[in-house]
Backbone of each chain as ProteinMPNN parsed JSONL, in Angstrom:
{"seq_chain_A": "XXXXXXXXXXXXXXXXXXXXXXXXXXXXXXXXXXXXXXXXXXXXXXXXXXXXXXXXXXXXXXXXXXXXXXXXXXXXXXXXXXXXXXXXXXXXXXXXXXXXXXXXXXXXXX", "coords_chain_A": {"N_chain_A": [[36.919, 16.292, 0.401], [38.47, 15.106, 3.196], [38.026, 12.548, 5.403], [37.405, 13.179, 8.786], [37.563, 11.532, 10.842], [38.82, 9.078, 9.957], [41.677, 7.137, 9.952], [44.533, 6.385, 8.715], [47.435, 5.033, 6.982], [49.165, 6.698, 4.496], [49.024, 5.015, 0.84], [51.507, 2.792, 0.519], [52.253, 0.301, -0.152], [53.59, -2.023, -3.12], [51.208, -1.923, -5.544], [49.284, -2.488, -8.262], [49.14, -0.103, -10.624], [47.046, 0.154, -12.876], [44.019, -1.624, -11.572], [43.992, -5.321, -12.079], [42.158, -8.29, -12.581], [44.144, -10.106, -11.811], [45.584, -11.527, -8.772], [46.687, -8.919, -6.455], [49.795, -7.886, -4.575], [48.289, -6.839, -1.949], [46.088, -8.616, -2.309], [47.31, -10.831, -2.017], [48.369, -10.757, 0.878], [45.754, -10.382, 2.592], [44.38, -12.512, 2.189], [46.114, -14.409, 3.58], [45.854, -13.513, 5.905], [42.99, -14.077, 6.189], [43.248, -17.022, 6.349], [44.367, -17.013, 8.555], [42.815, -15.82, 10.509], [40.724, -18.149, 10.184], [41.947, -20.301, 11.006], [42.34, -20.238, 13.507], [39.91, -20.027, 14.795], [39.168, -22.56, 14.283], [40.81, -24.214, 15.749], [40.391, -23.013, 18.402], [38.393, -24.132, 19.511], [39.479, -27.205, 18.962], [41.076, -27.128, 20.702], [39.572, -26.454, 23.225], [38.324, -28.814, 22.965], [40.552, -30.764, 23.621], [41.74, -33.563, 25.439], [43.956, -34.564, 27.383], [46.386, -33.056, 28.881], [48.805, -32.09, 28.197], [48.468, -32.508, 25.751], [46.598, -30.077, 25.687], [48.078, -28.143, 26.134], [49.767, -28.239, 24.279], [48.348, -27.506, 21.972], [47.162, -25.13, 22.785], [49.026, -23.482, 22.688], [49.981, -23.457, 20.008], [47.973, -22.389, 18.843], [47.97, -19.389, 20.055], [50.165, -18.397, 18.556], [49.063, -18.399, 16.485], [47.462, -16.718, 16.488], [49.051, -14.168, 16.599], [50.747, -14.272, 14.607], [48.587, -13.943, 13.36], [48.145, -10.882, 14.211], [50.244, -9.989, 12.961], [49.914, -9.926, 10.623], [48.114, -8.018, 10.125], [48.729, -5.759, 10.895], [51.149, -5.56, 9.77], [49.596, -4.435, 7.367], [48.215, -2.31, 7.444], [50.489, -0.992, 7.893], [51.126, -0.645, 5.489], [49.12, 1.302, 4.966], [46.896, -0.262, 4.189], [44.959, -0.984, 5.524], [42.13, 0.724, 6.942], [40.748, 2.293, 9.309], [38.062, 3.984, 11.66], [37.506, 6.338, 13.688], [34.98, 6.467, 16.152], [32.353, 8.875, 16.802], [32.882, 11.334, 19.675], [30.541, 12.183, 20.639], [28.297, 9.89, 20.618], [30.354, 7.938, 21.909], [29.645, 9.459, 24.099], [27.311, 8.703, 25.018], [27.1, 6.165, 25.055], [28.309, 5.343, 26.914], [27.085, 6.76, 29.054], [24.539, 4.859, 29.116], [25.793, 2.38, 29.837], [26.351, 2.758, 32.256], [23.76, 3.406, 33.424], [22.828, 1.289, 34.06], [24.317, -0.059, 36.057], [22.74, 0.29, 38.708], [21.945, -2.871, 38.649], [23.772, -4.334, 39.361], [25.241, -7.068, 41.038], [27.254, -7.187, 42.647], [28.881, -5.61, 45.202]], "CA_chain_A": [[37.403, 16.576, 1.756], [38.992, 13.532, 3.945], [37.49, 12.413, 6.514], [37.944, 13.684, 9.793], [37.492, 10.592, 11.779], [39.845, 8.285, 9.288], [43.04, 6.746, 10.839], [44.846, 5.415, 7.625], [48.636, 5.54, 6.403], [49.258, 6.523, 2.423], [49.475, 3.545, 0.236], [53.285, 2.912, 0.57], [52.727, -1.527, -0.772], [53.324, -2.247, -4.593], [50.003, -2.22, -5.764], [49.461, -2.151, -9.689], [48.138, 1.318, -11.269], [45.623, -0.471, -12.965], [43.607, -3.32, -11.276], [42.874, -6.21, -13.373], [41.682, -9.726, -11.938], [45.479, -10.489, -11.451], [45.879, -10.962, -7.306], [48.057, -8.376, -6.324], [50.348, -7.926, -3.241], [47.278, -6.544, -0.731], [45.139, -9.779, -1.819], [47.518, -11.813, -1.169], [48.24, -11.109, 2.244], [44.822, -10.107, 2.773], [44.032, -13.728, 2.176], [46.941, -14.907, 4.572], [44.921, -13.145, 7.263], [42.366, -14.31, 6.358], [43.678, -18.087, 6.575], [45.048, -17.026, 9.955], [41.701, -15.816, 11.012], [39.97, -19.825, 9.995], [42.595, -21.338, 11.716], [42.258, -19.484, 15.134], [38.529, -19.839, 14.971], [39.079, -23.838, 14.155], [42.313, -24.487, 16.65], [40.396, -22.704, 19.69], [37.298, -25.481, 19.411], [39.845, -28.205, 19.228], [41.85, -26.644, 22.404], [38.706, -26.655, 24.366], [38.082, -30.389, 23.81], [41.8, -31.692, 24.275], [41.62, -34.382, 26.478], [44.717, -34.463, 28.514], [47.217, -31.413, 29.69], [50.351, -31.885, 27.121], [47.876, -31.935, 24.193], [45.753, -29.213, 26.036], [49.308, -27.435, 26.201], [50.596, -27.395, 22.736], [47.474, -26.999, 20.651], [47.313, -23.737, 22.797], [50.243, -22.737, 22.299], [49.523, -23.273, 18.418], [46.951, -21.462, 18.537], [48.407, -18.447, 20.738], [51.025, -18.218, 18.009], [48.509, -18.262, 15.046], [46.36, -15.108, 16.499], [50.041, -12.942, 16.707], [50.61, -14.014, 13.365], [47.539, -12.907, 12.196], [48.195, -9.727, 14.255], [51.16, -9.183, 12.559], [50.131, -9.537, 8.796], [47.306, -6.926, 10.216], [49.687, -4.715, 12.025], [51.617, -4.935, 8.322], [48.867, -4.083, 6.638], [47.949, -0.961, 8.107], [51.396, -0.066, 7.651], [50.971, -0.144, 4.211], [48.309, 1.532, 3.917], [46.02, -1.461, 3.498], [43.787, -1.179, 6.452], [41.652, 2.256, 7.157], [40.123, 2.535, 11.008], [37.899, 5.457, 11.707], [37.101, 7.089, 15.286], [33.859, 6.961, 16.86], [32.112, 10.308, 17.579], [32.471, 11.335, 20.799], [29.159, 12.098, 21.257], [28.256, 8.508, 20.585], [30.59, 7.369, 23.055], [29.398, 9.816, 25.751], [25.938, 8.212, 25.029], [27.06, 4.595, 25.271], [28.686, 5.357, 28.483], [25.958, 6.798, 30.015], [23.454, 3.769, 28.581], [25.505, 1.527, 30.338], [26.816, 3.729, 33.258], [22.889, 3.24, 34.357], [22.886, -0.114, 34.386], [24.706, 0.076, 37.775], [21.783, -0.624, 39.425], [21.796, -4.511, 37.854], [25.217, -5.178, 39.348], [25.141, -7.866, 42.444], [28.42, -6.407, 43.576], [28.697, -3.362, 45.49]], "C_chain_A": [[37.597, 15.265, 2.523], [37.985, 13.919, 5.166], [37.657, 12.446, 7.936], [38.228, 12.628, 10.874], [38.668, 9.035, 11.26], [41.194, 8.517, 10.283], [43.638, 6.309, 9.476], [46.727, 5.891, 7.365], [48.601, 5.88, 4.741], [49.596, 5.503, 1.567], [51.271, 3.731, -0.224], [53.114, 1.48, -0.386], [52.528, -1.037, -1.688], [51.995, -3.201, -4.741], [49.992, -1.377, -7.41], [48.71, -0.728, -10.214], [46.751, 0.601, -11.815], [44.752, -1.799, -12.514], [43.06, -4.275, -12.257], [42.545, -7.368, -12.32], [43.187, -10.11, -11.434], [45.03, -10.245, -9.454], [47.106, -9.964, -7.019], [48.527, -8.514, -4.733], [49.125, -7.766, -1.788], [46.5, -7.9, -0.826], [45.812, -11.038, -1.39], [47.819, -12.002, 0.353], [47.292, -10.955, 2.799], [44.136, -11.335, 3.338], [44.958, -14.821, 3.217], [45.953, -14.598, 5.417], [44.276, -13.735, 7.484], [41.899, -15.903, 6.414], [43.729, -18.133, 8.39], [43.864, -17.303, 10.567], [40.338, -17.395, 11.556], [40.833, -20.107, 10.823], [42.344, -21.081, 12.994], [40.985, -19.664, 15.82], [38.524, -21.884, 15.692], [39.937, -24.585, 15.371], [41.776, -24.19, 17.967], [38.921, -23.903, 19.722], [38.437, -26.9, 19.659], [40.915, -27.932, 20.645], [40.559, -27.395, 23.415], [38.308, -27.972, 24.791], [39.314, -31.156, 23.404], [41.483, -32.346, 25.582], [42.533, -34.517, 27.892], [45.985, -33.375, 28.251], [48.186, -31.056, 28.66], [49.036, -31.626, 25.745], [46.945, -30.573, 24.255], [47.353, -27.929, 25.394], [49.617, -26.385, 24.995], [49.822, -26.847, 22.217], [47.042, -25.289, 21.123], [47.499, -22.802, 22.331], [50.444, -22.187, 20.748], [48.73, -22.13, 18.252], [46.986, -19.774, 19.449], [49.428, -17.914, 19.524], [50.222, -17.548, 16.823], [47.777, -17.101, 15.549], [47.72, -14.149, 16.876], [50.53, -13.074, 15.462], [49.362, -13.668, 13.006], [47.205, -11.401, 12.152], [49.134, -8.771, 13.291], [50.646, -9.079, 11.196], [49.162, -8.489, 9.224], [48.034, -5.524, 10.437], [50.421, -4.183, 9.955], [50.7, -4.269, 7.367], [48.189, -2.744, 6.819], [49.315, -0.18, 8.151], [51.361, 0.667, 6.113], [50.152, 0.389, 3.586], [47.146, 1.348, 3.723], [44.8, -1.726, 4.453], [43.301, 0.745, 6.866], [41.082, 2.07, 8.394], [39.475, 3.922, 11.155], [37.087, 5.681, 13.202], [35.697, 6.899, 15.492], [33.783, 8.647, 17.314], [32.241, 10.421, 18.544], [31.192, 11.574, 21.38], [28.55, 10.737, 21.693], [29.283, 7.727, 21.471], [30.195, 7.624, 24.471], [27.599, 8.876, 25.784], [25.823, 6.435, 25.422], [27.185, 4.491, 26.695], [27.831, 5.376, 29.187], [25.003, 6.125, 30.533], [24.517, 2.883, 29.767], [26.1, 1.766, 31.478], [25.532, 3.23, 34.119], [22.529, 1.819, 34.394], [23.479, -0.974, 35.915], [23.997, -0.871, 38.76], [21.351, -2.675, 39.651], [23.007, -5.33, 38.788], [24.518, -5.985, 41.151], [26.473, -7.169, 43.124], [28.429, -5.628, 43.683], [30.118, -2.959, 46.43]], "O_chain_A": [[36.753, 14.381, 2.374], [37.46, 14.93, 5.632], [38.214, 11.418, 8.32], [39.077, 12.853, 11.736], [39.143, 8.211, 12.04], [41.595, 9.447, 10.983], [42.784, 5.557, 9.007], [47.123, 7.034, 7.598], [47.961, 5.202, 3.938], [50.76, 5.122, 1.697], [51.915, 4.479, -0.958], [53.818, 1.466, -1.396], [51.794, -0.06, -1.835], [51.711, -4.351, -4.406], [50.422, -0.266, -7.724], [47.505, -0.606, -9.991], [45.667, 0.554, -11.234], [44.86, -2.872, -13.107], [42.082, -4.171, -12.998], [42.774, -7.121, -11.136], [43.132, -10.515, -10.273], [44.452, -9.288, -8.939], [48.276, -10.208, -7.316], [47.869, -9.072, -3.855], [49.168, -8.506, -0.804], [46.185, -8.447, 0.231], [45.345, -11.972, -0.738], [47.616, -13.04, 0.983], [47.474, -11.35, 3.95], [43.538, -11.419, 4.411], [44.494, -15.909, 3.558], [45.132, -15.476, 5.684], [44.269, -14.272, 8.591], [40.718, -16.24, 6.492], [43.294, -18.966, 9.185], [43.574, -18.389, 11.07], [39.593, -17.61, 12.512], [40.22, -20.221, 11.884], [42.068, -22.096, 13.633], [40.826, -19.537, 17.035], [38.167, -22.366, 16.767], [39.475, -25.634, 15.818], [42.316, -24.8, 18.89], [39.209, -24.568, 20.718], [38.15, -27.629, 20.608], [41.326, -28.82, 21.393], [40.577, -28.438, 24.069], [38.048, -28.414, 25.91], [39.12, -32.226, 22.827], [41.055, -31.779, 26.587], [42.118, -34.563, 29.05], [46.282, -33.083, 27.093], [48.374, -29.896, 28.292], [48.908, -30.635, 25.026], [46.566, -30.01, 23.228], [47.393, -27.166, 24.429], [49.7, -25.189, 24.716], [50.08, -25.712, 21.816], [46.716, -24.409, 20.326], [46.937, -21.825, 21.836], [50.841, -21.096, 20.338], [48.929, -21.123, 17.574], [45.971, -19.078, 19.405], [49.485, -16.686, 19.582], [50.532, -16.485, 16.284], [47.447, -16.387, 14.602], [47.38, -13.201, 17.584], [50.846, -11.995, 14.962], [49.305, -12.872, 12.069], [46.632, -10.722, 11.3], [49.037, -7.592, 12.95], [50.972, -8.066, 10.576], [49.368, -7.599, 8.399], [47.679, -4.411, 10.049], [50.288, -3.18, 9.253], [51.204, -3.502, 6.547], [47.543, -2.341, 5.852], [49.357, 1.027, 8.388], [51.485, 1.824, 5.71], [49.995, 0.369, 2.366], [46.331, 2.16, 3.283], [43.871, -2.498, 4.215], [44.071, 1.695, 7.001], [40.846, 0.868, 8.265], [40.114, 4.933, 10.862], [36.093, 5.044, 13.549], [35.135, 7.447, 14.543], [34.607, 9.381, 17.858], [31.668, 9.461, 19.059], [30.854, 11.183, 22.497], [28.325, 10.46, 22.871], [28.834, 6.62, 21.769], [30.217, 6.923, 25.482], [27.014, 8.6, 26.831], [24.902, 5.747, 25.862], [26.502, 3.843, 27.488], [27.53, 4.452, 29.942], [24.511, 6.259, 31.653], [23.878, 2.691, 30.801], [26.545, 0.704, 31.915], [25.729, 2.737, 35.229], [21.567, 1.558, 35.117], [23.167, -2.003, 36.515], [24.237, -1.946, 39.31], [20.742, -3.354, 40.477], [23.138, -6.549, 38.901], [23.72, -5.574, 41.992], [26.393, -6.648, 44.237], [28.168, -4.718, 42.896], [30.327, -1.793, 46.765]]}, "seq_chain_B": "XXXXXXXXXXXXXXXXXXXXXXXXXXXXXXXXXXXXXXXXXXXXXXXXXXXXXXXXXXXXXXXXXXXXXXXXXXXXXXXXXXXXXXXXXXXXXXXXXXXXXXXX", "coords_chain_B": {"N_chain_B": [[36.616, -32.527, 27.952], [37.097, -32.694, 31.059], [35.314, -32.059, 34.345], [35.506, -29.746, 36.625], [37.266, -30.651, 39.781], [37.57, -31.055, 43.473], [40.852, -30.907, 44.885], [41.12, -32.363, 47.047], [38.977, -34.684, 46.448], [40.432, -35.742, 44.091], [42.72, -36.824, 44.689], [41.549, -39.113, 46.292], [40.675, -40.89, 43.777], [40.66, -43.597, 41.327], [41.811, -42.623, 38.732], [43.53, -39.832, 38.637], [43.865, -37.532, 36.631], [43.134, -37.026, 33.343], [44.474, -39.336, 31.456], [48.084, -39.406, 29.361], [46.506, -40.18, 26.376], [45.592, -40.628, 23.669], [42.523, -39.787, 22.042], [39.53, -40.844, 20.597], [37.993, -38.211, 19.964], [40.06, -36.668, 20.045], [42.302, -37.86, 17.987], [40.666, -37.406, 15.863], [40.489, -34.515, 16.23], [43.061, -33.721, 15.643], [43.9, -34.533, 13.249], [42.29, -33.045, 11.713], [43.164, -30.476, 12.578], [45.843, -30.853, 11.392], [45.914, -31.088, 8.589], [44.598, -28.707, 8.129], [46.832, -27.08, 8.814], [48.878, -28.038, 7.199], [47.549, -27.019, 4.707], [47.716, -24.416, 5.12], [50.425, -23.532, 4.963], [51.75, -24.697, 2.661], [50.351, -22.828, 1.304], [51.218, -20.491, 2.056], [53.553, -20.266, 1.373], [53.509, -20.504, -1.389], [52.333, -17.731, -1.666], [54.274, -16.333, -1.507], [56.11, -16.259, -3.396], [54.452, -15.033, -5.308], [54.291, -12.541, -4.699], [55.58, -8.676, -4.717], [56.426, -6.936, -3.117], [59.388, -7.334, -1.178], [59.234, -6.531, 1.665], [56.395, -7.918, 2.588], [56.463, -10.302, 1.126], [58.485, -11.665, 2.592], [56.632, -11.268, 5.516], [55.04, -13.577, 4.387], [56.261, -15.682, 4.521], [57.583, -16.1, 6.532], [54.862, -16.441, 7.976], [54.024, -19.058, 7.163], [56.478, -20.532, 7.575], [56.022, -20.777, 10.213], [53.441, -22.406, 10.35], [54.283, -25.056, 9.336], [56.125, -25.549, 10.94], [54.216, -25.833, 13.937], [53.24, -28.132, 12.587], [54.402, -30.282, 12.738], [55.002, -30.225, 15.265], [51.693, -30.998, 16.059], [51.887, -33.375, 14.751], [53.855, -35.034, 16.52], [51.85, -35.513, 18.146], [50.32, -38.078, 17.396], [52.209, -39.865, 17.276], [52.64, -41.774, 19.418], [52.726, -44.199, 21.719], [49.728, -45.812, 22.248], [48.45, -48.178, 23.218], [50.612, -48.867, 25.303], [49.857, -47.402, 27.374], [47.002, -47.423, 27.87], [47.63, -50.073, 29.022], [48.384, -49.369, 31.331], [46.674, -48.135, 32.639], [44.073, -48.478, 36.283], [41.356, -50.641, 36.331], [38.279, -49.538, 36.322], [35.342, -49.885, 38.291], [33.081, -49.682, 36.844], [34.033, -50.479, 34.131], [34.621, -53.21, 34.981], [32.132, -54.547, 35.73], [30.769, -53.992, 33.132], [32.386, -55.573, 31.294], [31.742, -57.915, 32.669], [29.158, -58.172, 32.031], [28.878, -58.631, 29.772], [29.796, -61.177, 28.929], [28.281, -62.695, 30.365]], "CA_chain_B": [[37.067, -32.289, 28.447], [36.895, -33.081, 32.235], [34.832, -31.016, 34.938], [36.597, -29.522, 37.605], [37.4, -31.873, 41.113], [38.263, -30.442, 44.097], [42.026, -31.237, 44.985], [40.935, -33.73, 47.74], [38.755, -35.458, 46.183], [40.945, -36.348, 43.21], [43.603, -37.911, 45.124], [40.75, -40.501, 46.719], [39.936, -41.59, 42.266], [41.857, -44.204, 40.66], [42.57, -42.043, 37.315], [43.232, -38.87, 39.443], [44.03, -36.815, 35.728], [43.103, -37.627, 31.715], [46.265, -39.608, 31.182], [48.213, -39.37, 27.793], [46.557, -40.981, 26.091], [44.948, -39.782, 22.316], [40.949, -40.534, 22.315], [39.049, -40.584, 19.527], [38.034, -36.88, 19.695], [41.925, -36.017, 19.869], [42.576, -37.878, 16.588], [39.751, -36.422, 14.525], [41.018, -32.893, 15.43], [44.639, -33.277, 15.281], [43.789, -34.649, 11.624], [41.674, -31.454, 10.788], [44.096, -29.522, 12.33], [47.45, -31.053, 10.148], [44.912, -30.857, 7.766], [44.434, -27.086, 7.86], [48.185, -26.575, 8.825], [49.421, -28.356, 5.964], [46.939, -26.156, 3.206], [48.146, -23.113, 5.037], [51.999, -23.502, 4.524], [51.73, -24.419, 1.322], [49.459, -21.753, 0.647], [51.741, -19.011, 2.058], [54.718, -20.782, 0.549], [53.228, -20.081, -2.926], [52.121, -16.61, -1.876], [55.6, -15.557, -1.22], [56.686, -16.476, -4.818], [54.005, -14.164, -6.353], [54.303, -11.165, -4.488], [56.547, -8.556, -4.84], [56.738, -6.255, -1.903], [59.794, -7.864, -0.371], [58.302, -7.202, 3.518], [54.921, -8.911, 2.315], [57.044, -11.329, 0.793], [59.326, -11.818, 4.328], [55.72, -11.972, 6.3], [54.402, -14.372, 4.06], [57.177, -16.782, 4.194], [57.862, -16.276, 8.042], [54.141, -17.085, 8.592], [54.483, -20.672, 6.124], [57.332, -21.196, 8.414], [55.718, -21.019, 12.075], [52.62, -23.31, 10.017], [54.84, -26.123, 9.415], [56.389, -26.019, 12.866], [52.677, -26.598, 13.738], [52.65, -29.314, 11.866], [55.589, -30.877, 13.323], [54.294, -30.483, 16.818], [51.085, -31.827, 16.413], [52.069, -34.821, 14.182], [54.407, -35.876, 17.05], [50.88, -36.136, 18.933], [49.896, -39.09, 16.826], [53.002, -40.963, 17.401], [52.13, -42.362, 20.553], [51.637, -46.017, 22.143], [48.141, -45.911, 23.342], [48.095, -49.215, 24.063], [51.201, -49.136, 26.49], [49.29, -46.176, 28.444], [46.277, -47.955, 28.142], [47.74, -50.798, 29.6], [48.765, -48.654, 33.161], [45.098, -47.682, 33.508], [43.289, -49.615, 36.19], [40.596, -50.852, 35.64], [37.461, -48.982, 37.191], [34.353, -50.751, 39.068], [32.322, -49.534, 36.02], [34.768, -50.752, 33.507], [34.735, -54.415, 35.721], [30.622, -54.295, 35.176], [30.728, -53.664, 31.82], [32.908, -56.387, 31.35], [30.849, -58.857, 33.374], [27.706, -57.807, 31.935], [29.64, -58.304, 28.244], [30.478, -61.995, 29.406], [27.005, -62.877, 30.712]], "C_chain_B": [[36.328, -32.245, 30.436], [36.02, -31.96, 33.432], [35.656, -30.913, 36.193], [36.027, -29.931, 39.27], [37.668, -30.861, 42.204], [39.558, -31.2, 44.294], [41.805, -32.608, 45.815], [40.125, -34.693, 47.208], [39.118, -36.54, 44.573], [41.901, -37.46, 43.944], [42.6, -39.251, 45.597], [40.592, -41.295, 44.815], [40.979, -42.282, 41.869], [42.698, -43.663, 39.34], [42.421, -40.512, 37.833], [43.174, -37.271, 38.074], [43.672, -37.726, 34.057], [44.626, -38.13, 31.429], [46.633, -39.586, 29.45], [48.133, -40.232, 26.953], [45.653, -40.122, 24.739], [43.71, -40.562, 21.972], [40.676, -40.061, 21.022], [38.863, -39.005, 19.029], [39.806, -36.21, 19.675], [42.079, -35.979, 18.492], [41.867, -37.137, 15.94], [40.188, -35.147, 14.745], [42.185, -32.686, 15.03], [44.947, -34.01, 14.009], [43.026, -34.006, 11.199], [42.61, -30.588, 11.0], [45.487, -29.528, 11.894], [46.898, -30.416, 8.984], [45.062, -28.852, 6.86], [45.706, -26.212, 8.19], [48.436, -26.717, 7.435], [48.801, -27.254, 4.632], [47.87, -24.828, 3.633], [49.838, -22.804, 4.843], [52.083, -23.543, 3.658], [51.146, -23.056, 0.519], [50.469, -20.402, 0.891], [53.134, -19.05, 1.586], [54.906, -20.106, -0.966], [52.995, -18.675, -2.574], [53.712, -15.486, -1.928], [56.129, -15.414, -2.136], [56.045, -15.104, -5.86], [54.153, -12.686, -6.183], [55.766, -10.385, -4.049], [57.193, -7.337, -4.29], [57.537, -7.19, -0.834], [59.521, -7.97, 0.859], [57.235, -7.96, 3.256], [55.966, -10.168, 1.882], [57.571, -12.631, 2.152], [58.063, -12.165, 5.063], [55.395, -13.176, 6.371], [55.12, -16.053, 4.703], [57.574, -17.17, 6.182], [56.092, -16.992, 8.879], [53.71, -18.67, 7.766], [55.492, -21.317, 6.914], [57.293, -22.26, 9.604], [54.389, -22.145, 11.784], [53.434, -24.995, 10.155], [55.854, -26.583, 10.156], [55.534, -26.53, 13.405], [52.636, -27.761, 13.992], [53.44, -30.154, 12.523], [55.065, -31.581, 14.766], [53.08, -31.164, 16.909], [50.897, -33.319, 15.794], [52.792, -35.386, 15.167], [53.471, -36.475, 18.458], [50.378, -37.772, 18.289], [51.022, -40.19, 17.008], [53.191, -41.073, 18.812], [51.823, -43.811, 20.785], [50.923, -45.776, 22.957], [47.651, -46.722, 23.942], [49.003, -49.649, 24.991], [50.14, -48.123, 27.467], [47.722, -46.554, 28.633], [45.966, -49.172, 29.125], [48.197, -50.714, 31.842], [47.784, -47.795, 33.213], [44.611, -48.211, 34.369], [41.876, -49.056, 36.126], [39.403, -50.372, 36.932], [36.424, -49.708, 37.222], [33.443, -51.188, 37.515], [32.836, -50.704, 34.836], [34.625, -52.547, 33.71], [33.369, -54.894, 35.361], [30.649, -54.454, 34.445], [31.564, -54.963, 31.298], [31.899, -58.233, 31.549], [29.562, -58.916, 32.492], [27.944, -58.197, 30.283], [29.592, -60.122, 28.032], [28.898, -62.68, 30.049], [26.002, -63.658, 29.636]], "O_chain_B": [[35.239, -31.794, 30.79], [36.281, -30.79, 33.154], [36.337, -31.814, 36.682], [34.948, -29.688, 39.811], [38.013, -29.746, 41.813], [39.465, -32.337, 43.832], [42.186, -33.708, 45.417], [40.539, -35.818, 47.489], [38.52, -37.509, 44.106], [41.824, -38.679, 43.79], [42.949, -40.372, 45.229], [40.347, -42.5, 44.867], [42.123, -41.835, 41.959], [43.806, -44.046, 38.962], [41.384, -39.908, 37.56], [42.638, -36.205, 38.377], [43.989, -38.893, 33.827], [45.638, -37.456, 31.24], [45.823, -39.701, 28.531], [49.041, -40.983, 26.597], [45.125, -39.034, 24.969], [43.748, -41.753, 21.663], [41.283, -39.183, 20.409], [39.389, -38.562, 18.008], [40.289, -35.22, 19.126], [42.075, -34.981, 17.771], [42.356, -36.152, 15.386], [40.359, -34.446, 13.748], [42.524, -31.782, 14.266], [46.121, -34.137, 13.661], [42.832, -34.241, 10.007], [43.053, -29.899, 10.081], [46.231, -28.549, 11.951], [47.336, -29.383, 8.477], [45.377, -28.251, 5.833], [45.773, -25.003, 7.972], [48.287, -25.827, 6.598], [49.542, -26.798, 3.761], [48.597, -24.252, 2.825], [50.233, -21.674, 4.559], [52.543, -22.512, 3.167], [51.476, -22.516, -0.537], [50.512, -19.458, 0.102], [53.808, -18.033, 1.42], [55.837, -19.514, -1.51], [53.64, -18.044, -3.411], [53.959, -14.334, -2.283], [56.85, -14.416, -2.145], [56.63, -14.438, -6.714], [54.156, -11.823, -7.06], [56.71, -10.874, -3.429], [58.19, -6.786, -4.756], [56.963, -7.743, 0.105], [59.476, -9.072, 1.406], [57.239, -8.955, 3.981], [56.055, -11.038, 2.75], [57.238, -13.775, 2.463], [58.061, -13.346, 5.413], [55.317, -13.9, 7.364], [54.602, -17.086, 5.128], [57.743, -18.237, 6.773], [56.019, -17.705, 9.88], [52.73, -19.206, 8.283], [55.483, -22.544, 7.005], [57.765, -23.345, 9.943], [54.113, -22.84, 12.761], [53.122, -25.867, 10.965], [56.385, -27.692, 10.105], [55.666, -27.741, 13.58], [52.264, -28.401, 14.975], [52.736, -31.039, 13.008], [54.845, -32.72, 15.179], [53.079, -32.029, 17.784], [50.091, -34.18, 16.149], [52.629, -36.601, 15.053], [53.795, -37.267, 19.344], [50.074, -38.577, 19.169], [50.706, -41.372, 16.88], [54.022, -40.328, 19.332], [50.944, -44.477, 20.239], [51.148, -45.546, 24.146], [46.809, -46.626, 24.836], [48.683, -50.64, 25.647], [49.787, -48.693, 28.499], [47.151, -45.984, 29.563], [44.941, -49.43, 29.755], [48.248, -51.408, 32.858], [47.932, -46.717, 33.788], [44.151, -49.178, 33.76], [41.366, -47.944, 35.987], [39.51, -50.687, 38.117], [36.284, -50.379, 36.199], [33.177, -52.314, 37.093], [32.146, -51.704, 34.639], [34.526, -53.213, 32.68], [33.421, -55.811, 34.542], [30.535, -55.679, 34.417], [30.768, -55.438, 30.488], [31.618, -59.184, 30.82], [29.035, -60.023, 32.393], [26.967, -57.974, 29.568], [29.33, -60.451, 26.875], [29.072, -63.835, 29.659], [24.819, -63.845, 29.92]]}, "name": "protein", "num_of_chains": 2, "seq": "XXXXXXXXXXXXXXXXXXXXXXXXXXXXXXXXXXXXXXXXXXXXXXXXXXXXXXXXXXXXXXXXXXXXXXXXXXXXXXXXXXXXXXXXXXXXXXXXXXXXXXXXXXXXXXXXXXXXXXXXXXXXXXXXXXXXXXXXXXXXXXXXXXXXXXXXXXXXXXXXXXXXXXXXXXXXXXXXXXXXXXXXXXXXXXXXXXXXXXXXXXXXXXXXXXXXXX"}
């Protein structure tokens, strides 16, 4: 029985019937991502200590570019298939809410 | 990176902004990050060859592309004269001190 809370599309990418050690199409972009992902991590550290405004600028900008590519090979990857997402219970959300619903009290602004 | 001035009291400072100029911490990252451009173009260069879901293919190759644009852009940080832009700094009290005190 599937799972009721699964988000997933049907594997549409060429992906081999039998897996062997061979990379196939999903690891390799899998592994793009997951390039993207290092770089975005590495690129927003050297943003923060750019020294002056034009180099503050670009390496941004670099790095604004490299987290929509990494959305997109994600975005592709879930087309194909290749990524599964599954719902939270609602119960478990009405419970989070509430948890931090009473927290209220904490806030300095009113 | 610099802490934040109020507006008036920048205009009173002799270096009222970080001028362009590429400091040691600059270089060392914008040679990790060619660094880690350069692997990743190549890298998605070759991935495009092996795989054979033409859209994966098309991603791959479009994100190998926008890498070695990247690369482009921040290699034309390194070509810089640091010592003309060094030379239209002046020279601060401290800087004058330090000097003196060098010279002593």
């Amino acid at each position: 029985m599937p799972n009721q809370n699964q988000i997933a599309n049907p594997h549409t990418g060429q992906l081999p019937q039998v897996k062997g050690p061979q990379m196939n199409d999903r690891d390799f972009l899998n592994d793009g991502l997951a390039t993207c992902k290092y770089l975005t991590d590495s690129l927003n550290v050297a943003v923060r200590e750019a020294s002056h405004q034009q180099l503050y600028a670009d390496m941004l900008q670099i790095l604004t570019q490299t987290h929509q590519s990494a959305r997109e090979m994600y975005d592709l990857m879930f087309r194909k298939g290749w990524y599964k997402l599954e719902a939270e219970e609602q119960q478990k959300l009405q419970q989070a809410h509430q948890q931090f619903s009473g927290y209220s009290t904490q806030f300095p602004y009113h | 990176m610099p802490a934040t001035i109020s507006s008036t009291l920048q205009s009173q400072v002799p270096i009222p902004q970080p001028p362009r100029v590429i400091t040691t911490k600059d270089c060392s990252y914008l040679k990790d990050a060619l660094s880690w451009e350069l692997l990743a173009f190549k890298k998605f260069h070759f991935y495009a060859q092996q795989v054979t879901d033409p859209e994966v293919k098309q991603a791959l190759e479009k994100a190998g592309q926008m890498h070695q644009q990247h690369y482009q852009k921040l290699l034309a940080h390194l070509q810089v004269n640091n010592t003309a832009a060094m030379a239209t700094i002046p020279q601060t009290q401290m800087q004058s001190q330090q000097q003196q005190n060098q010279a002593q």
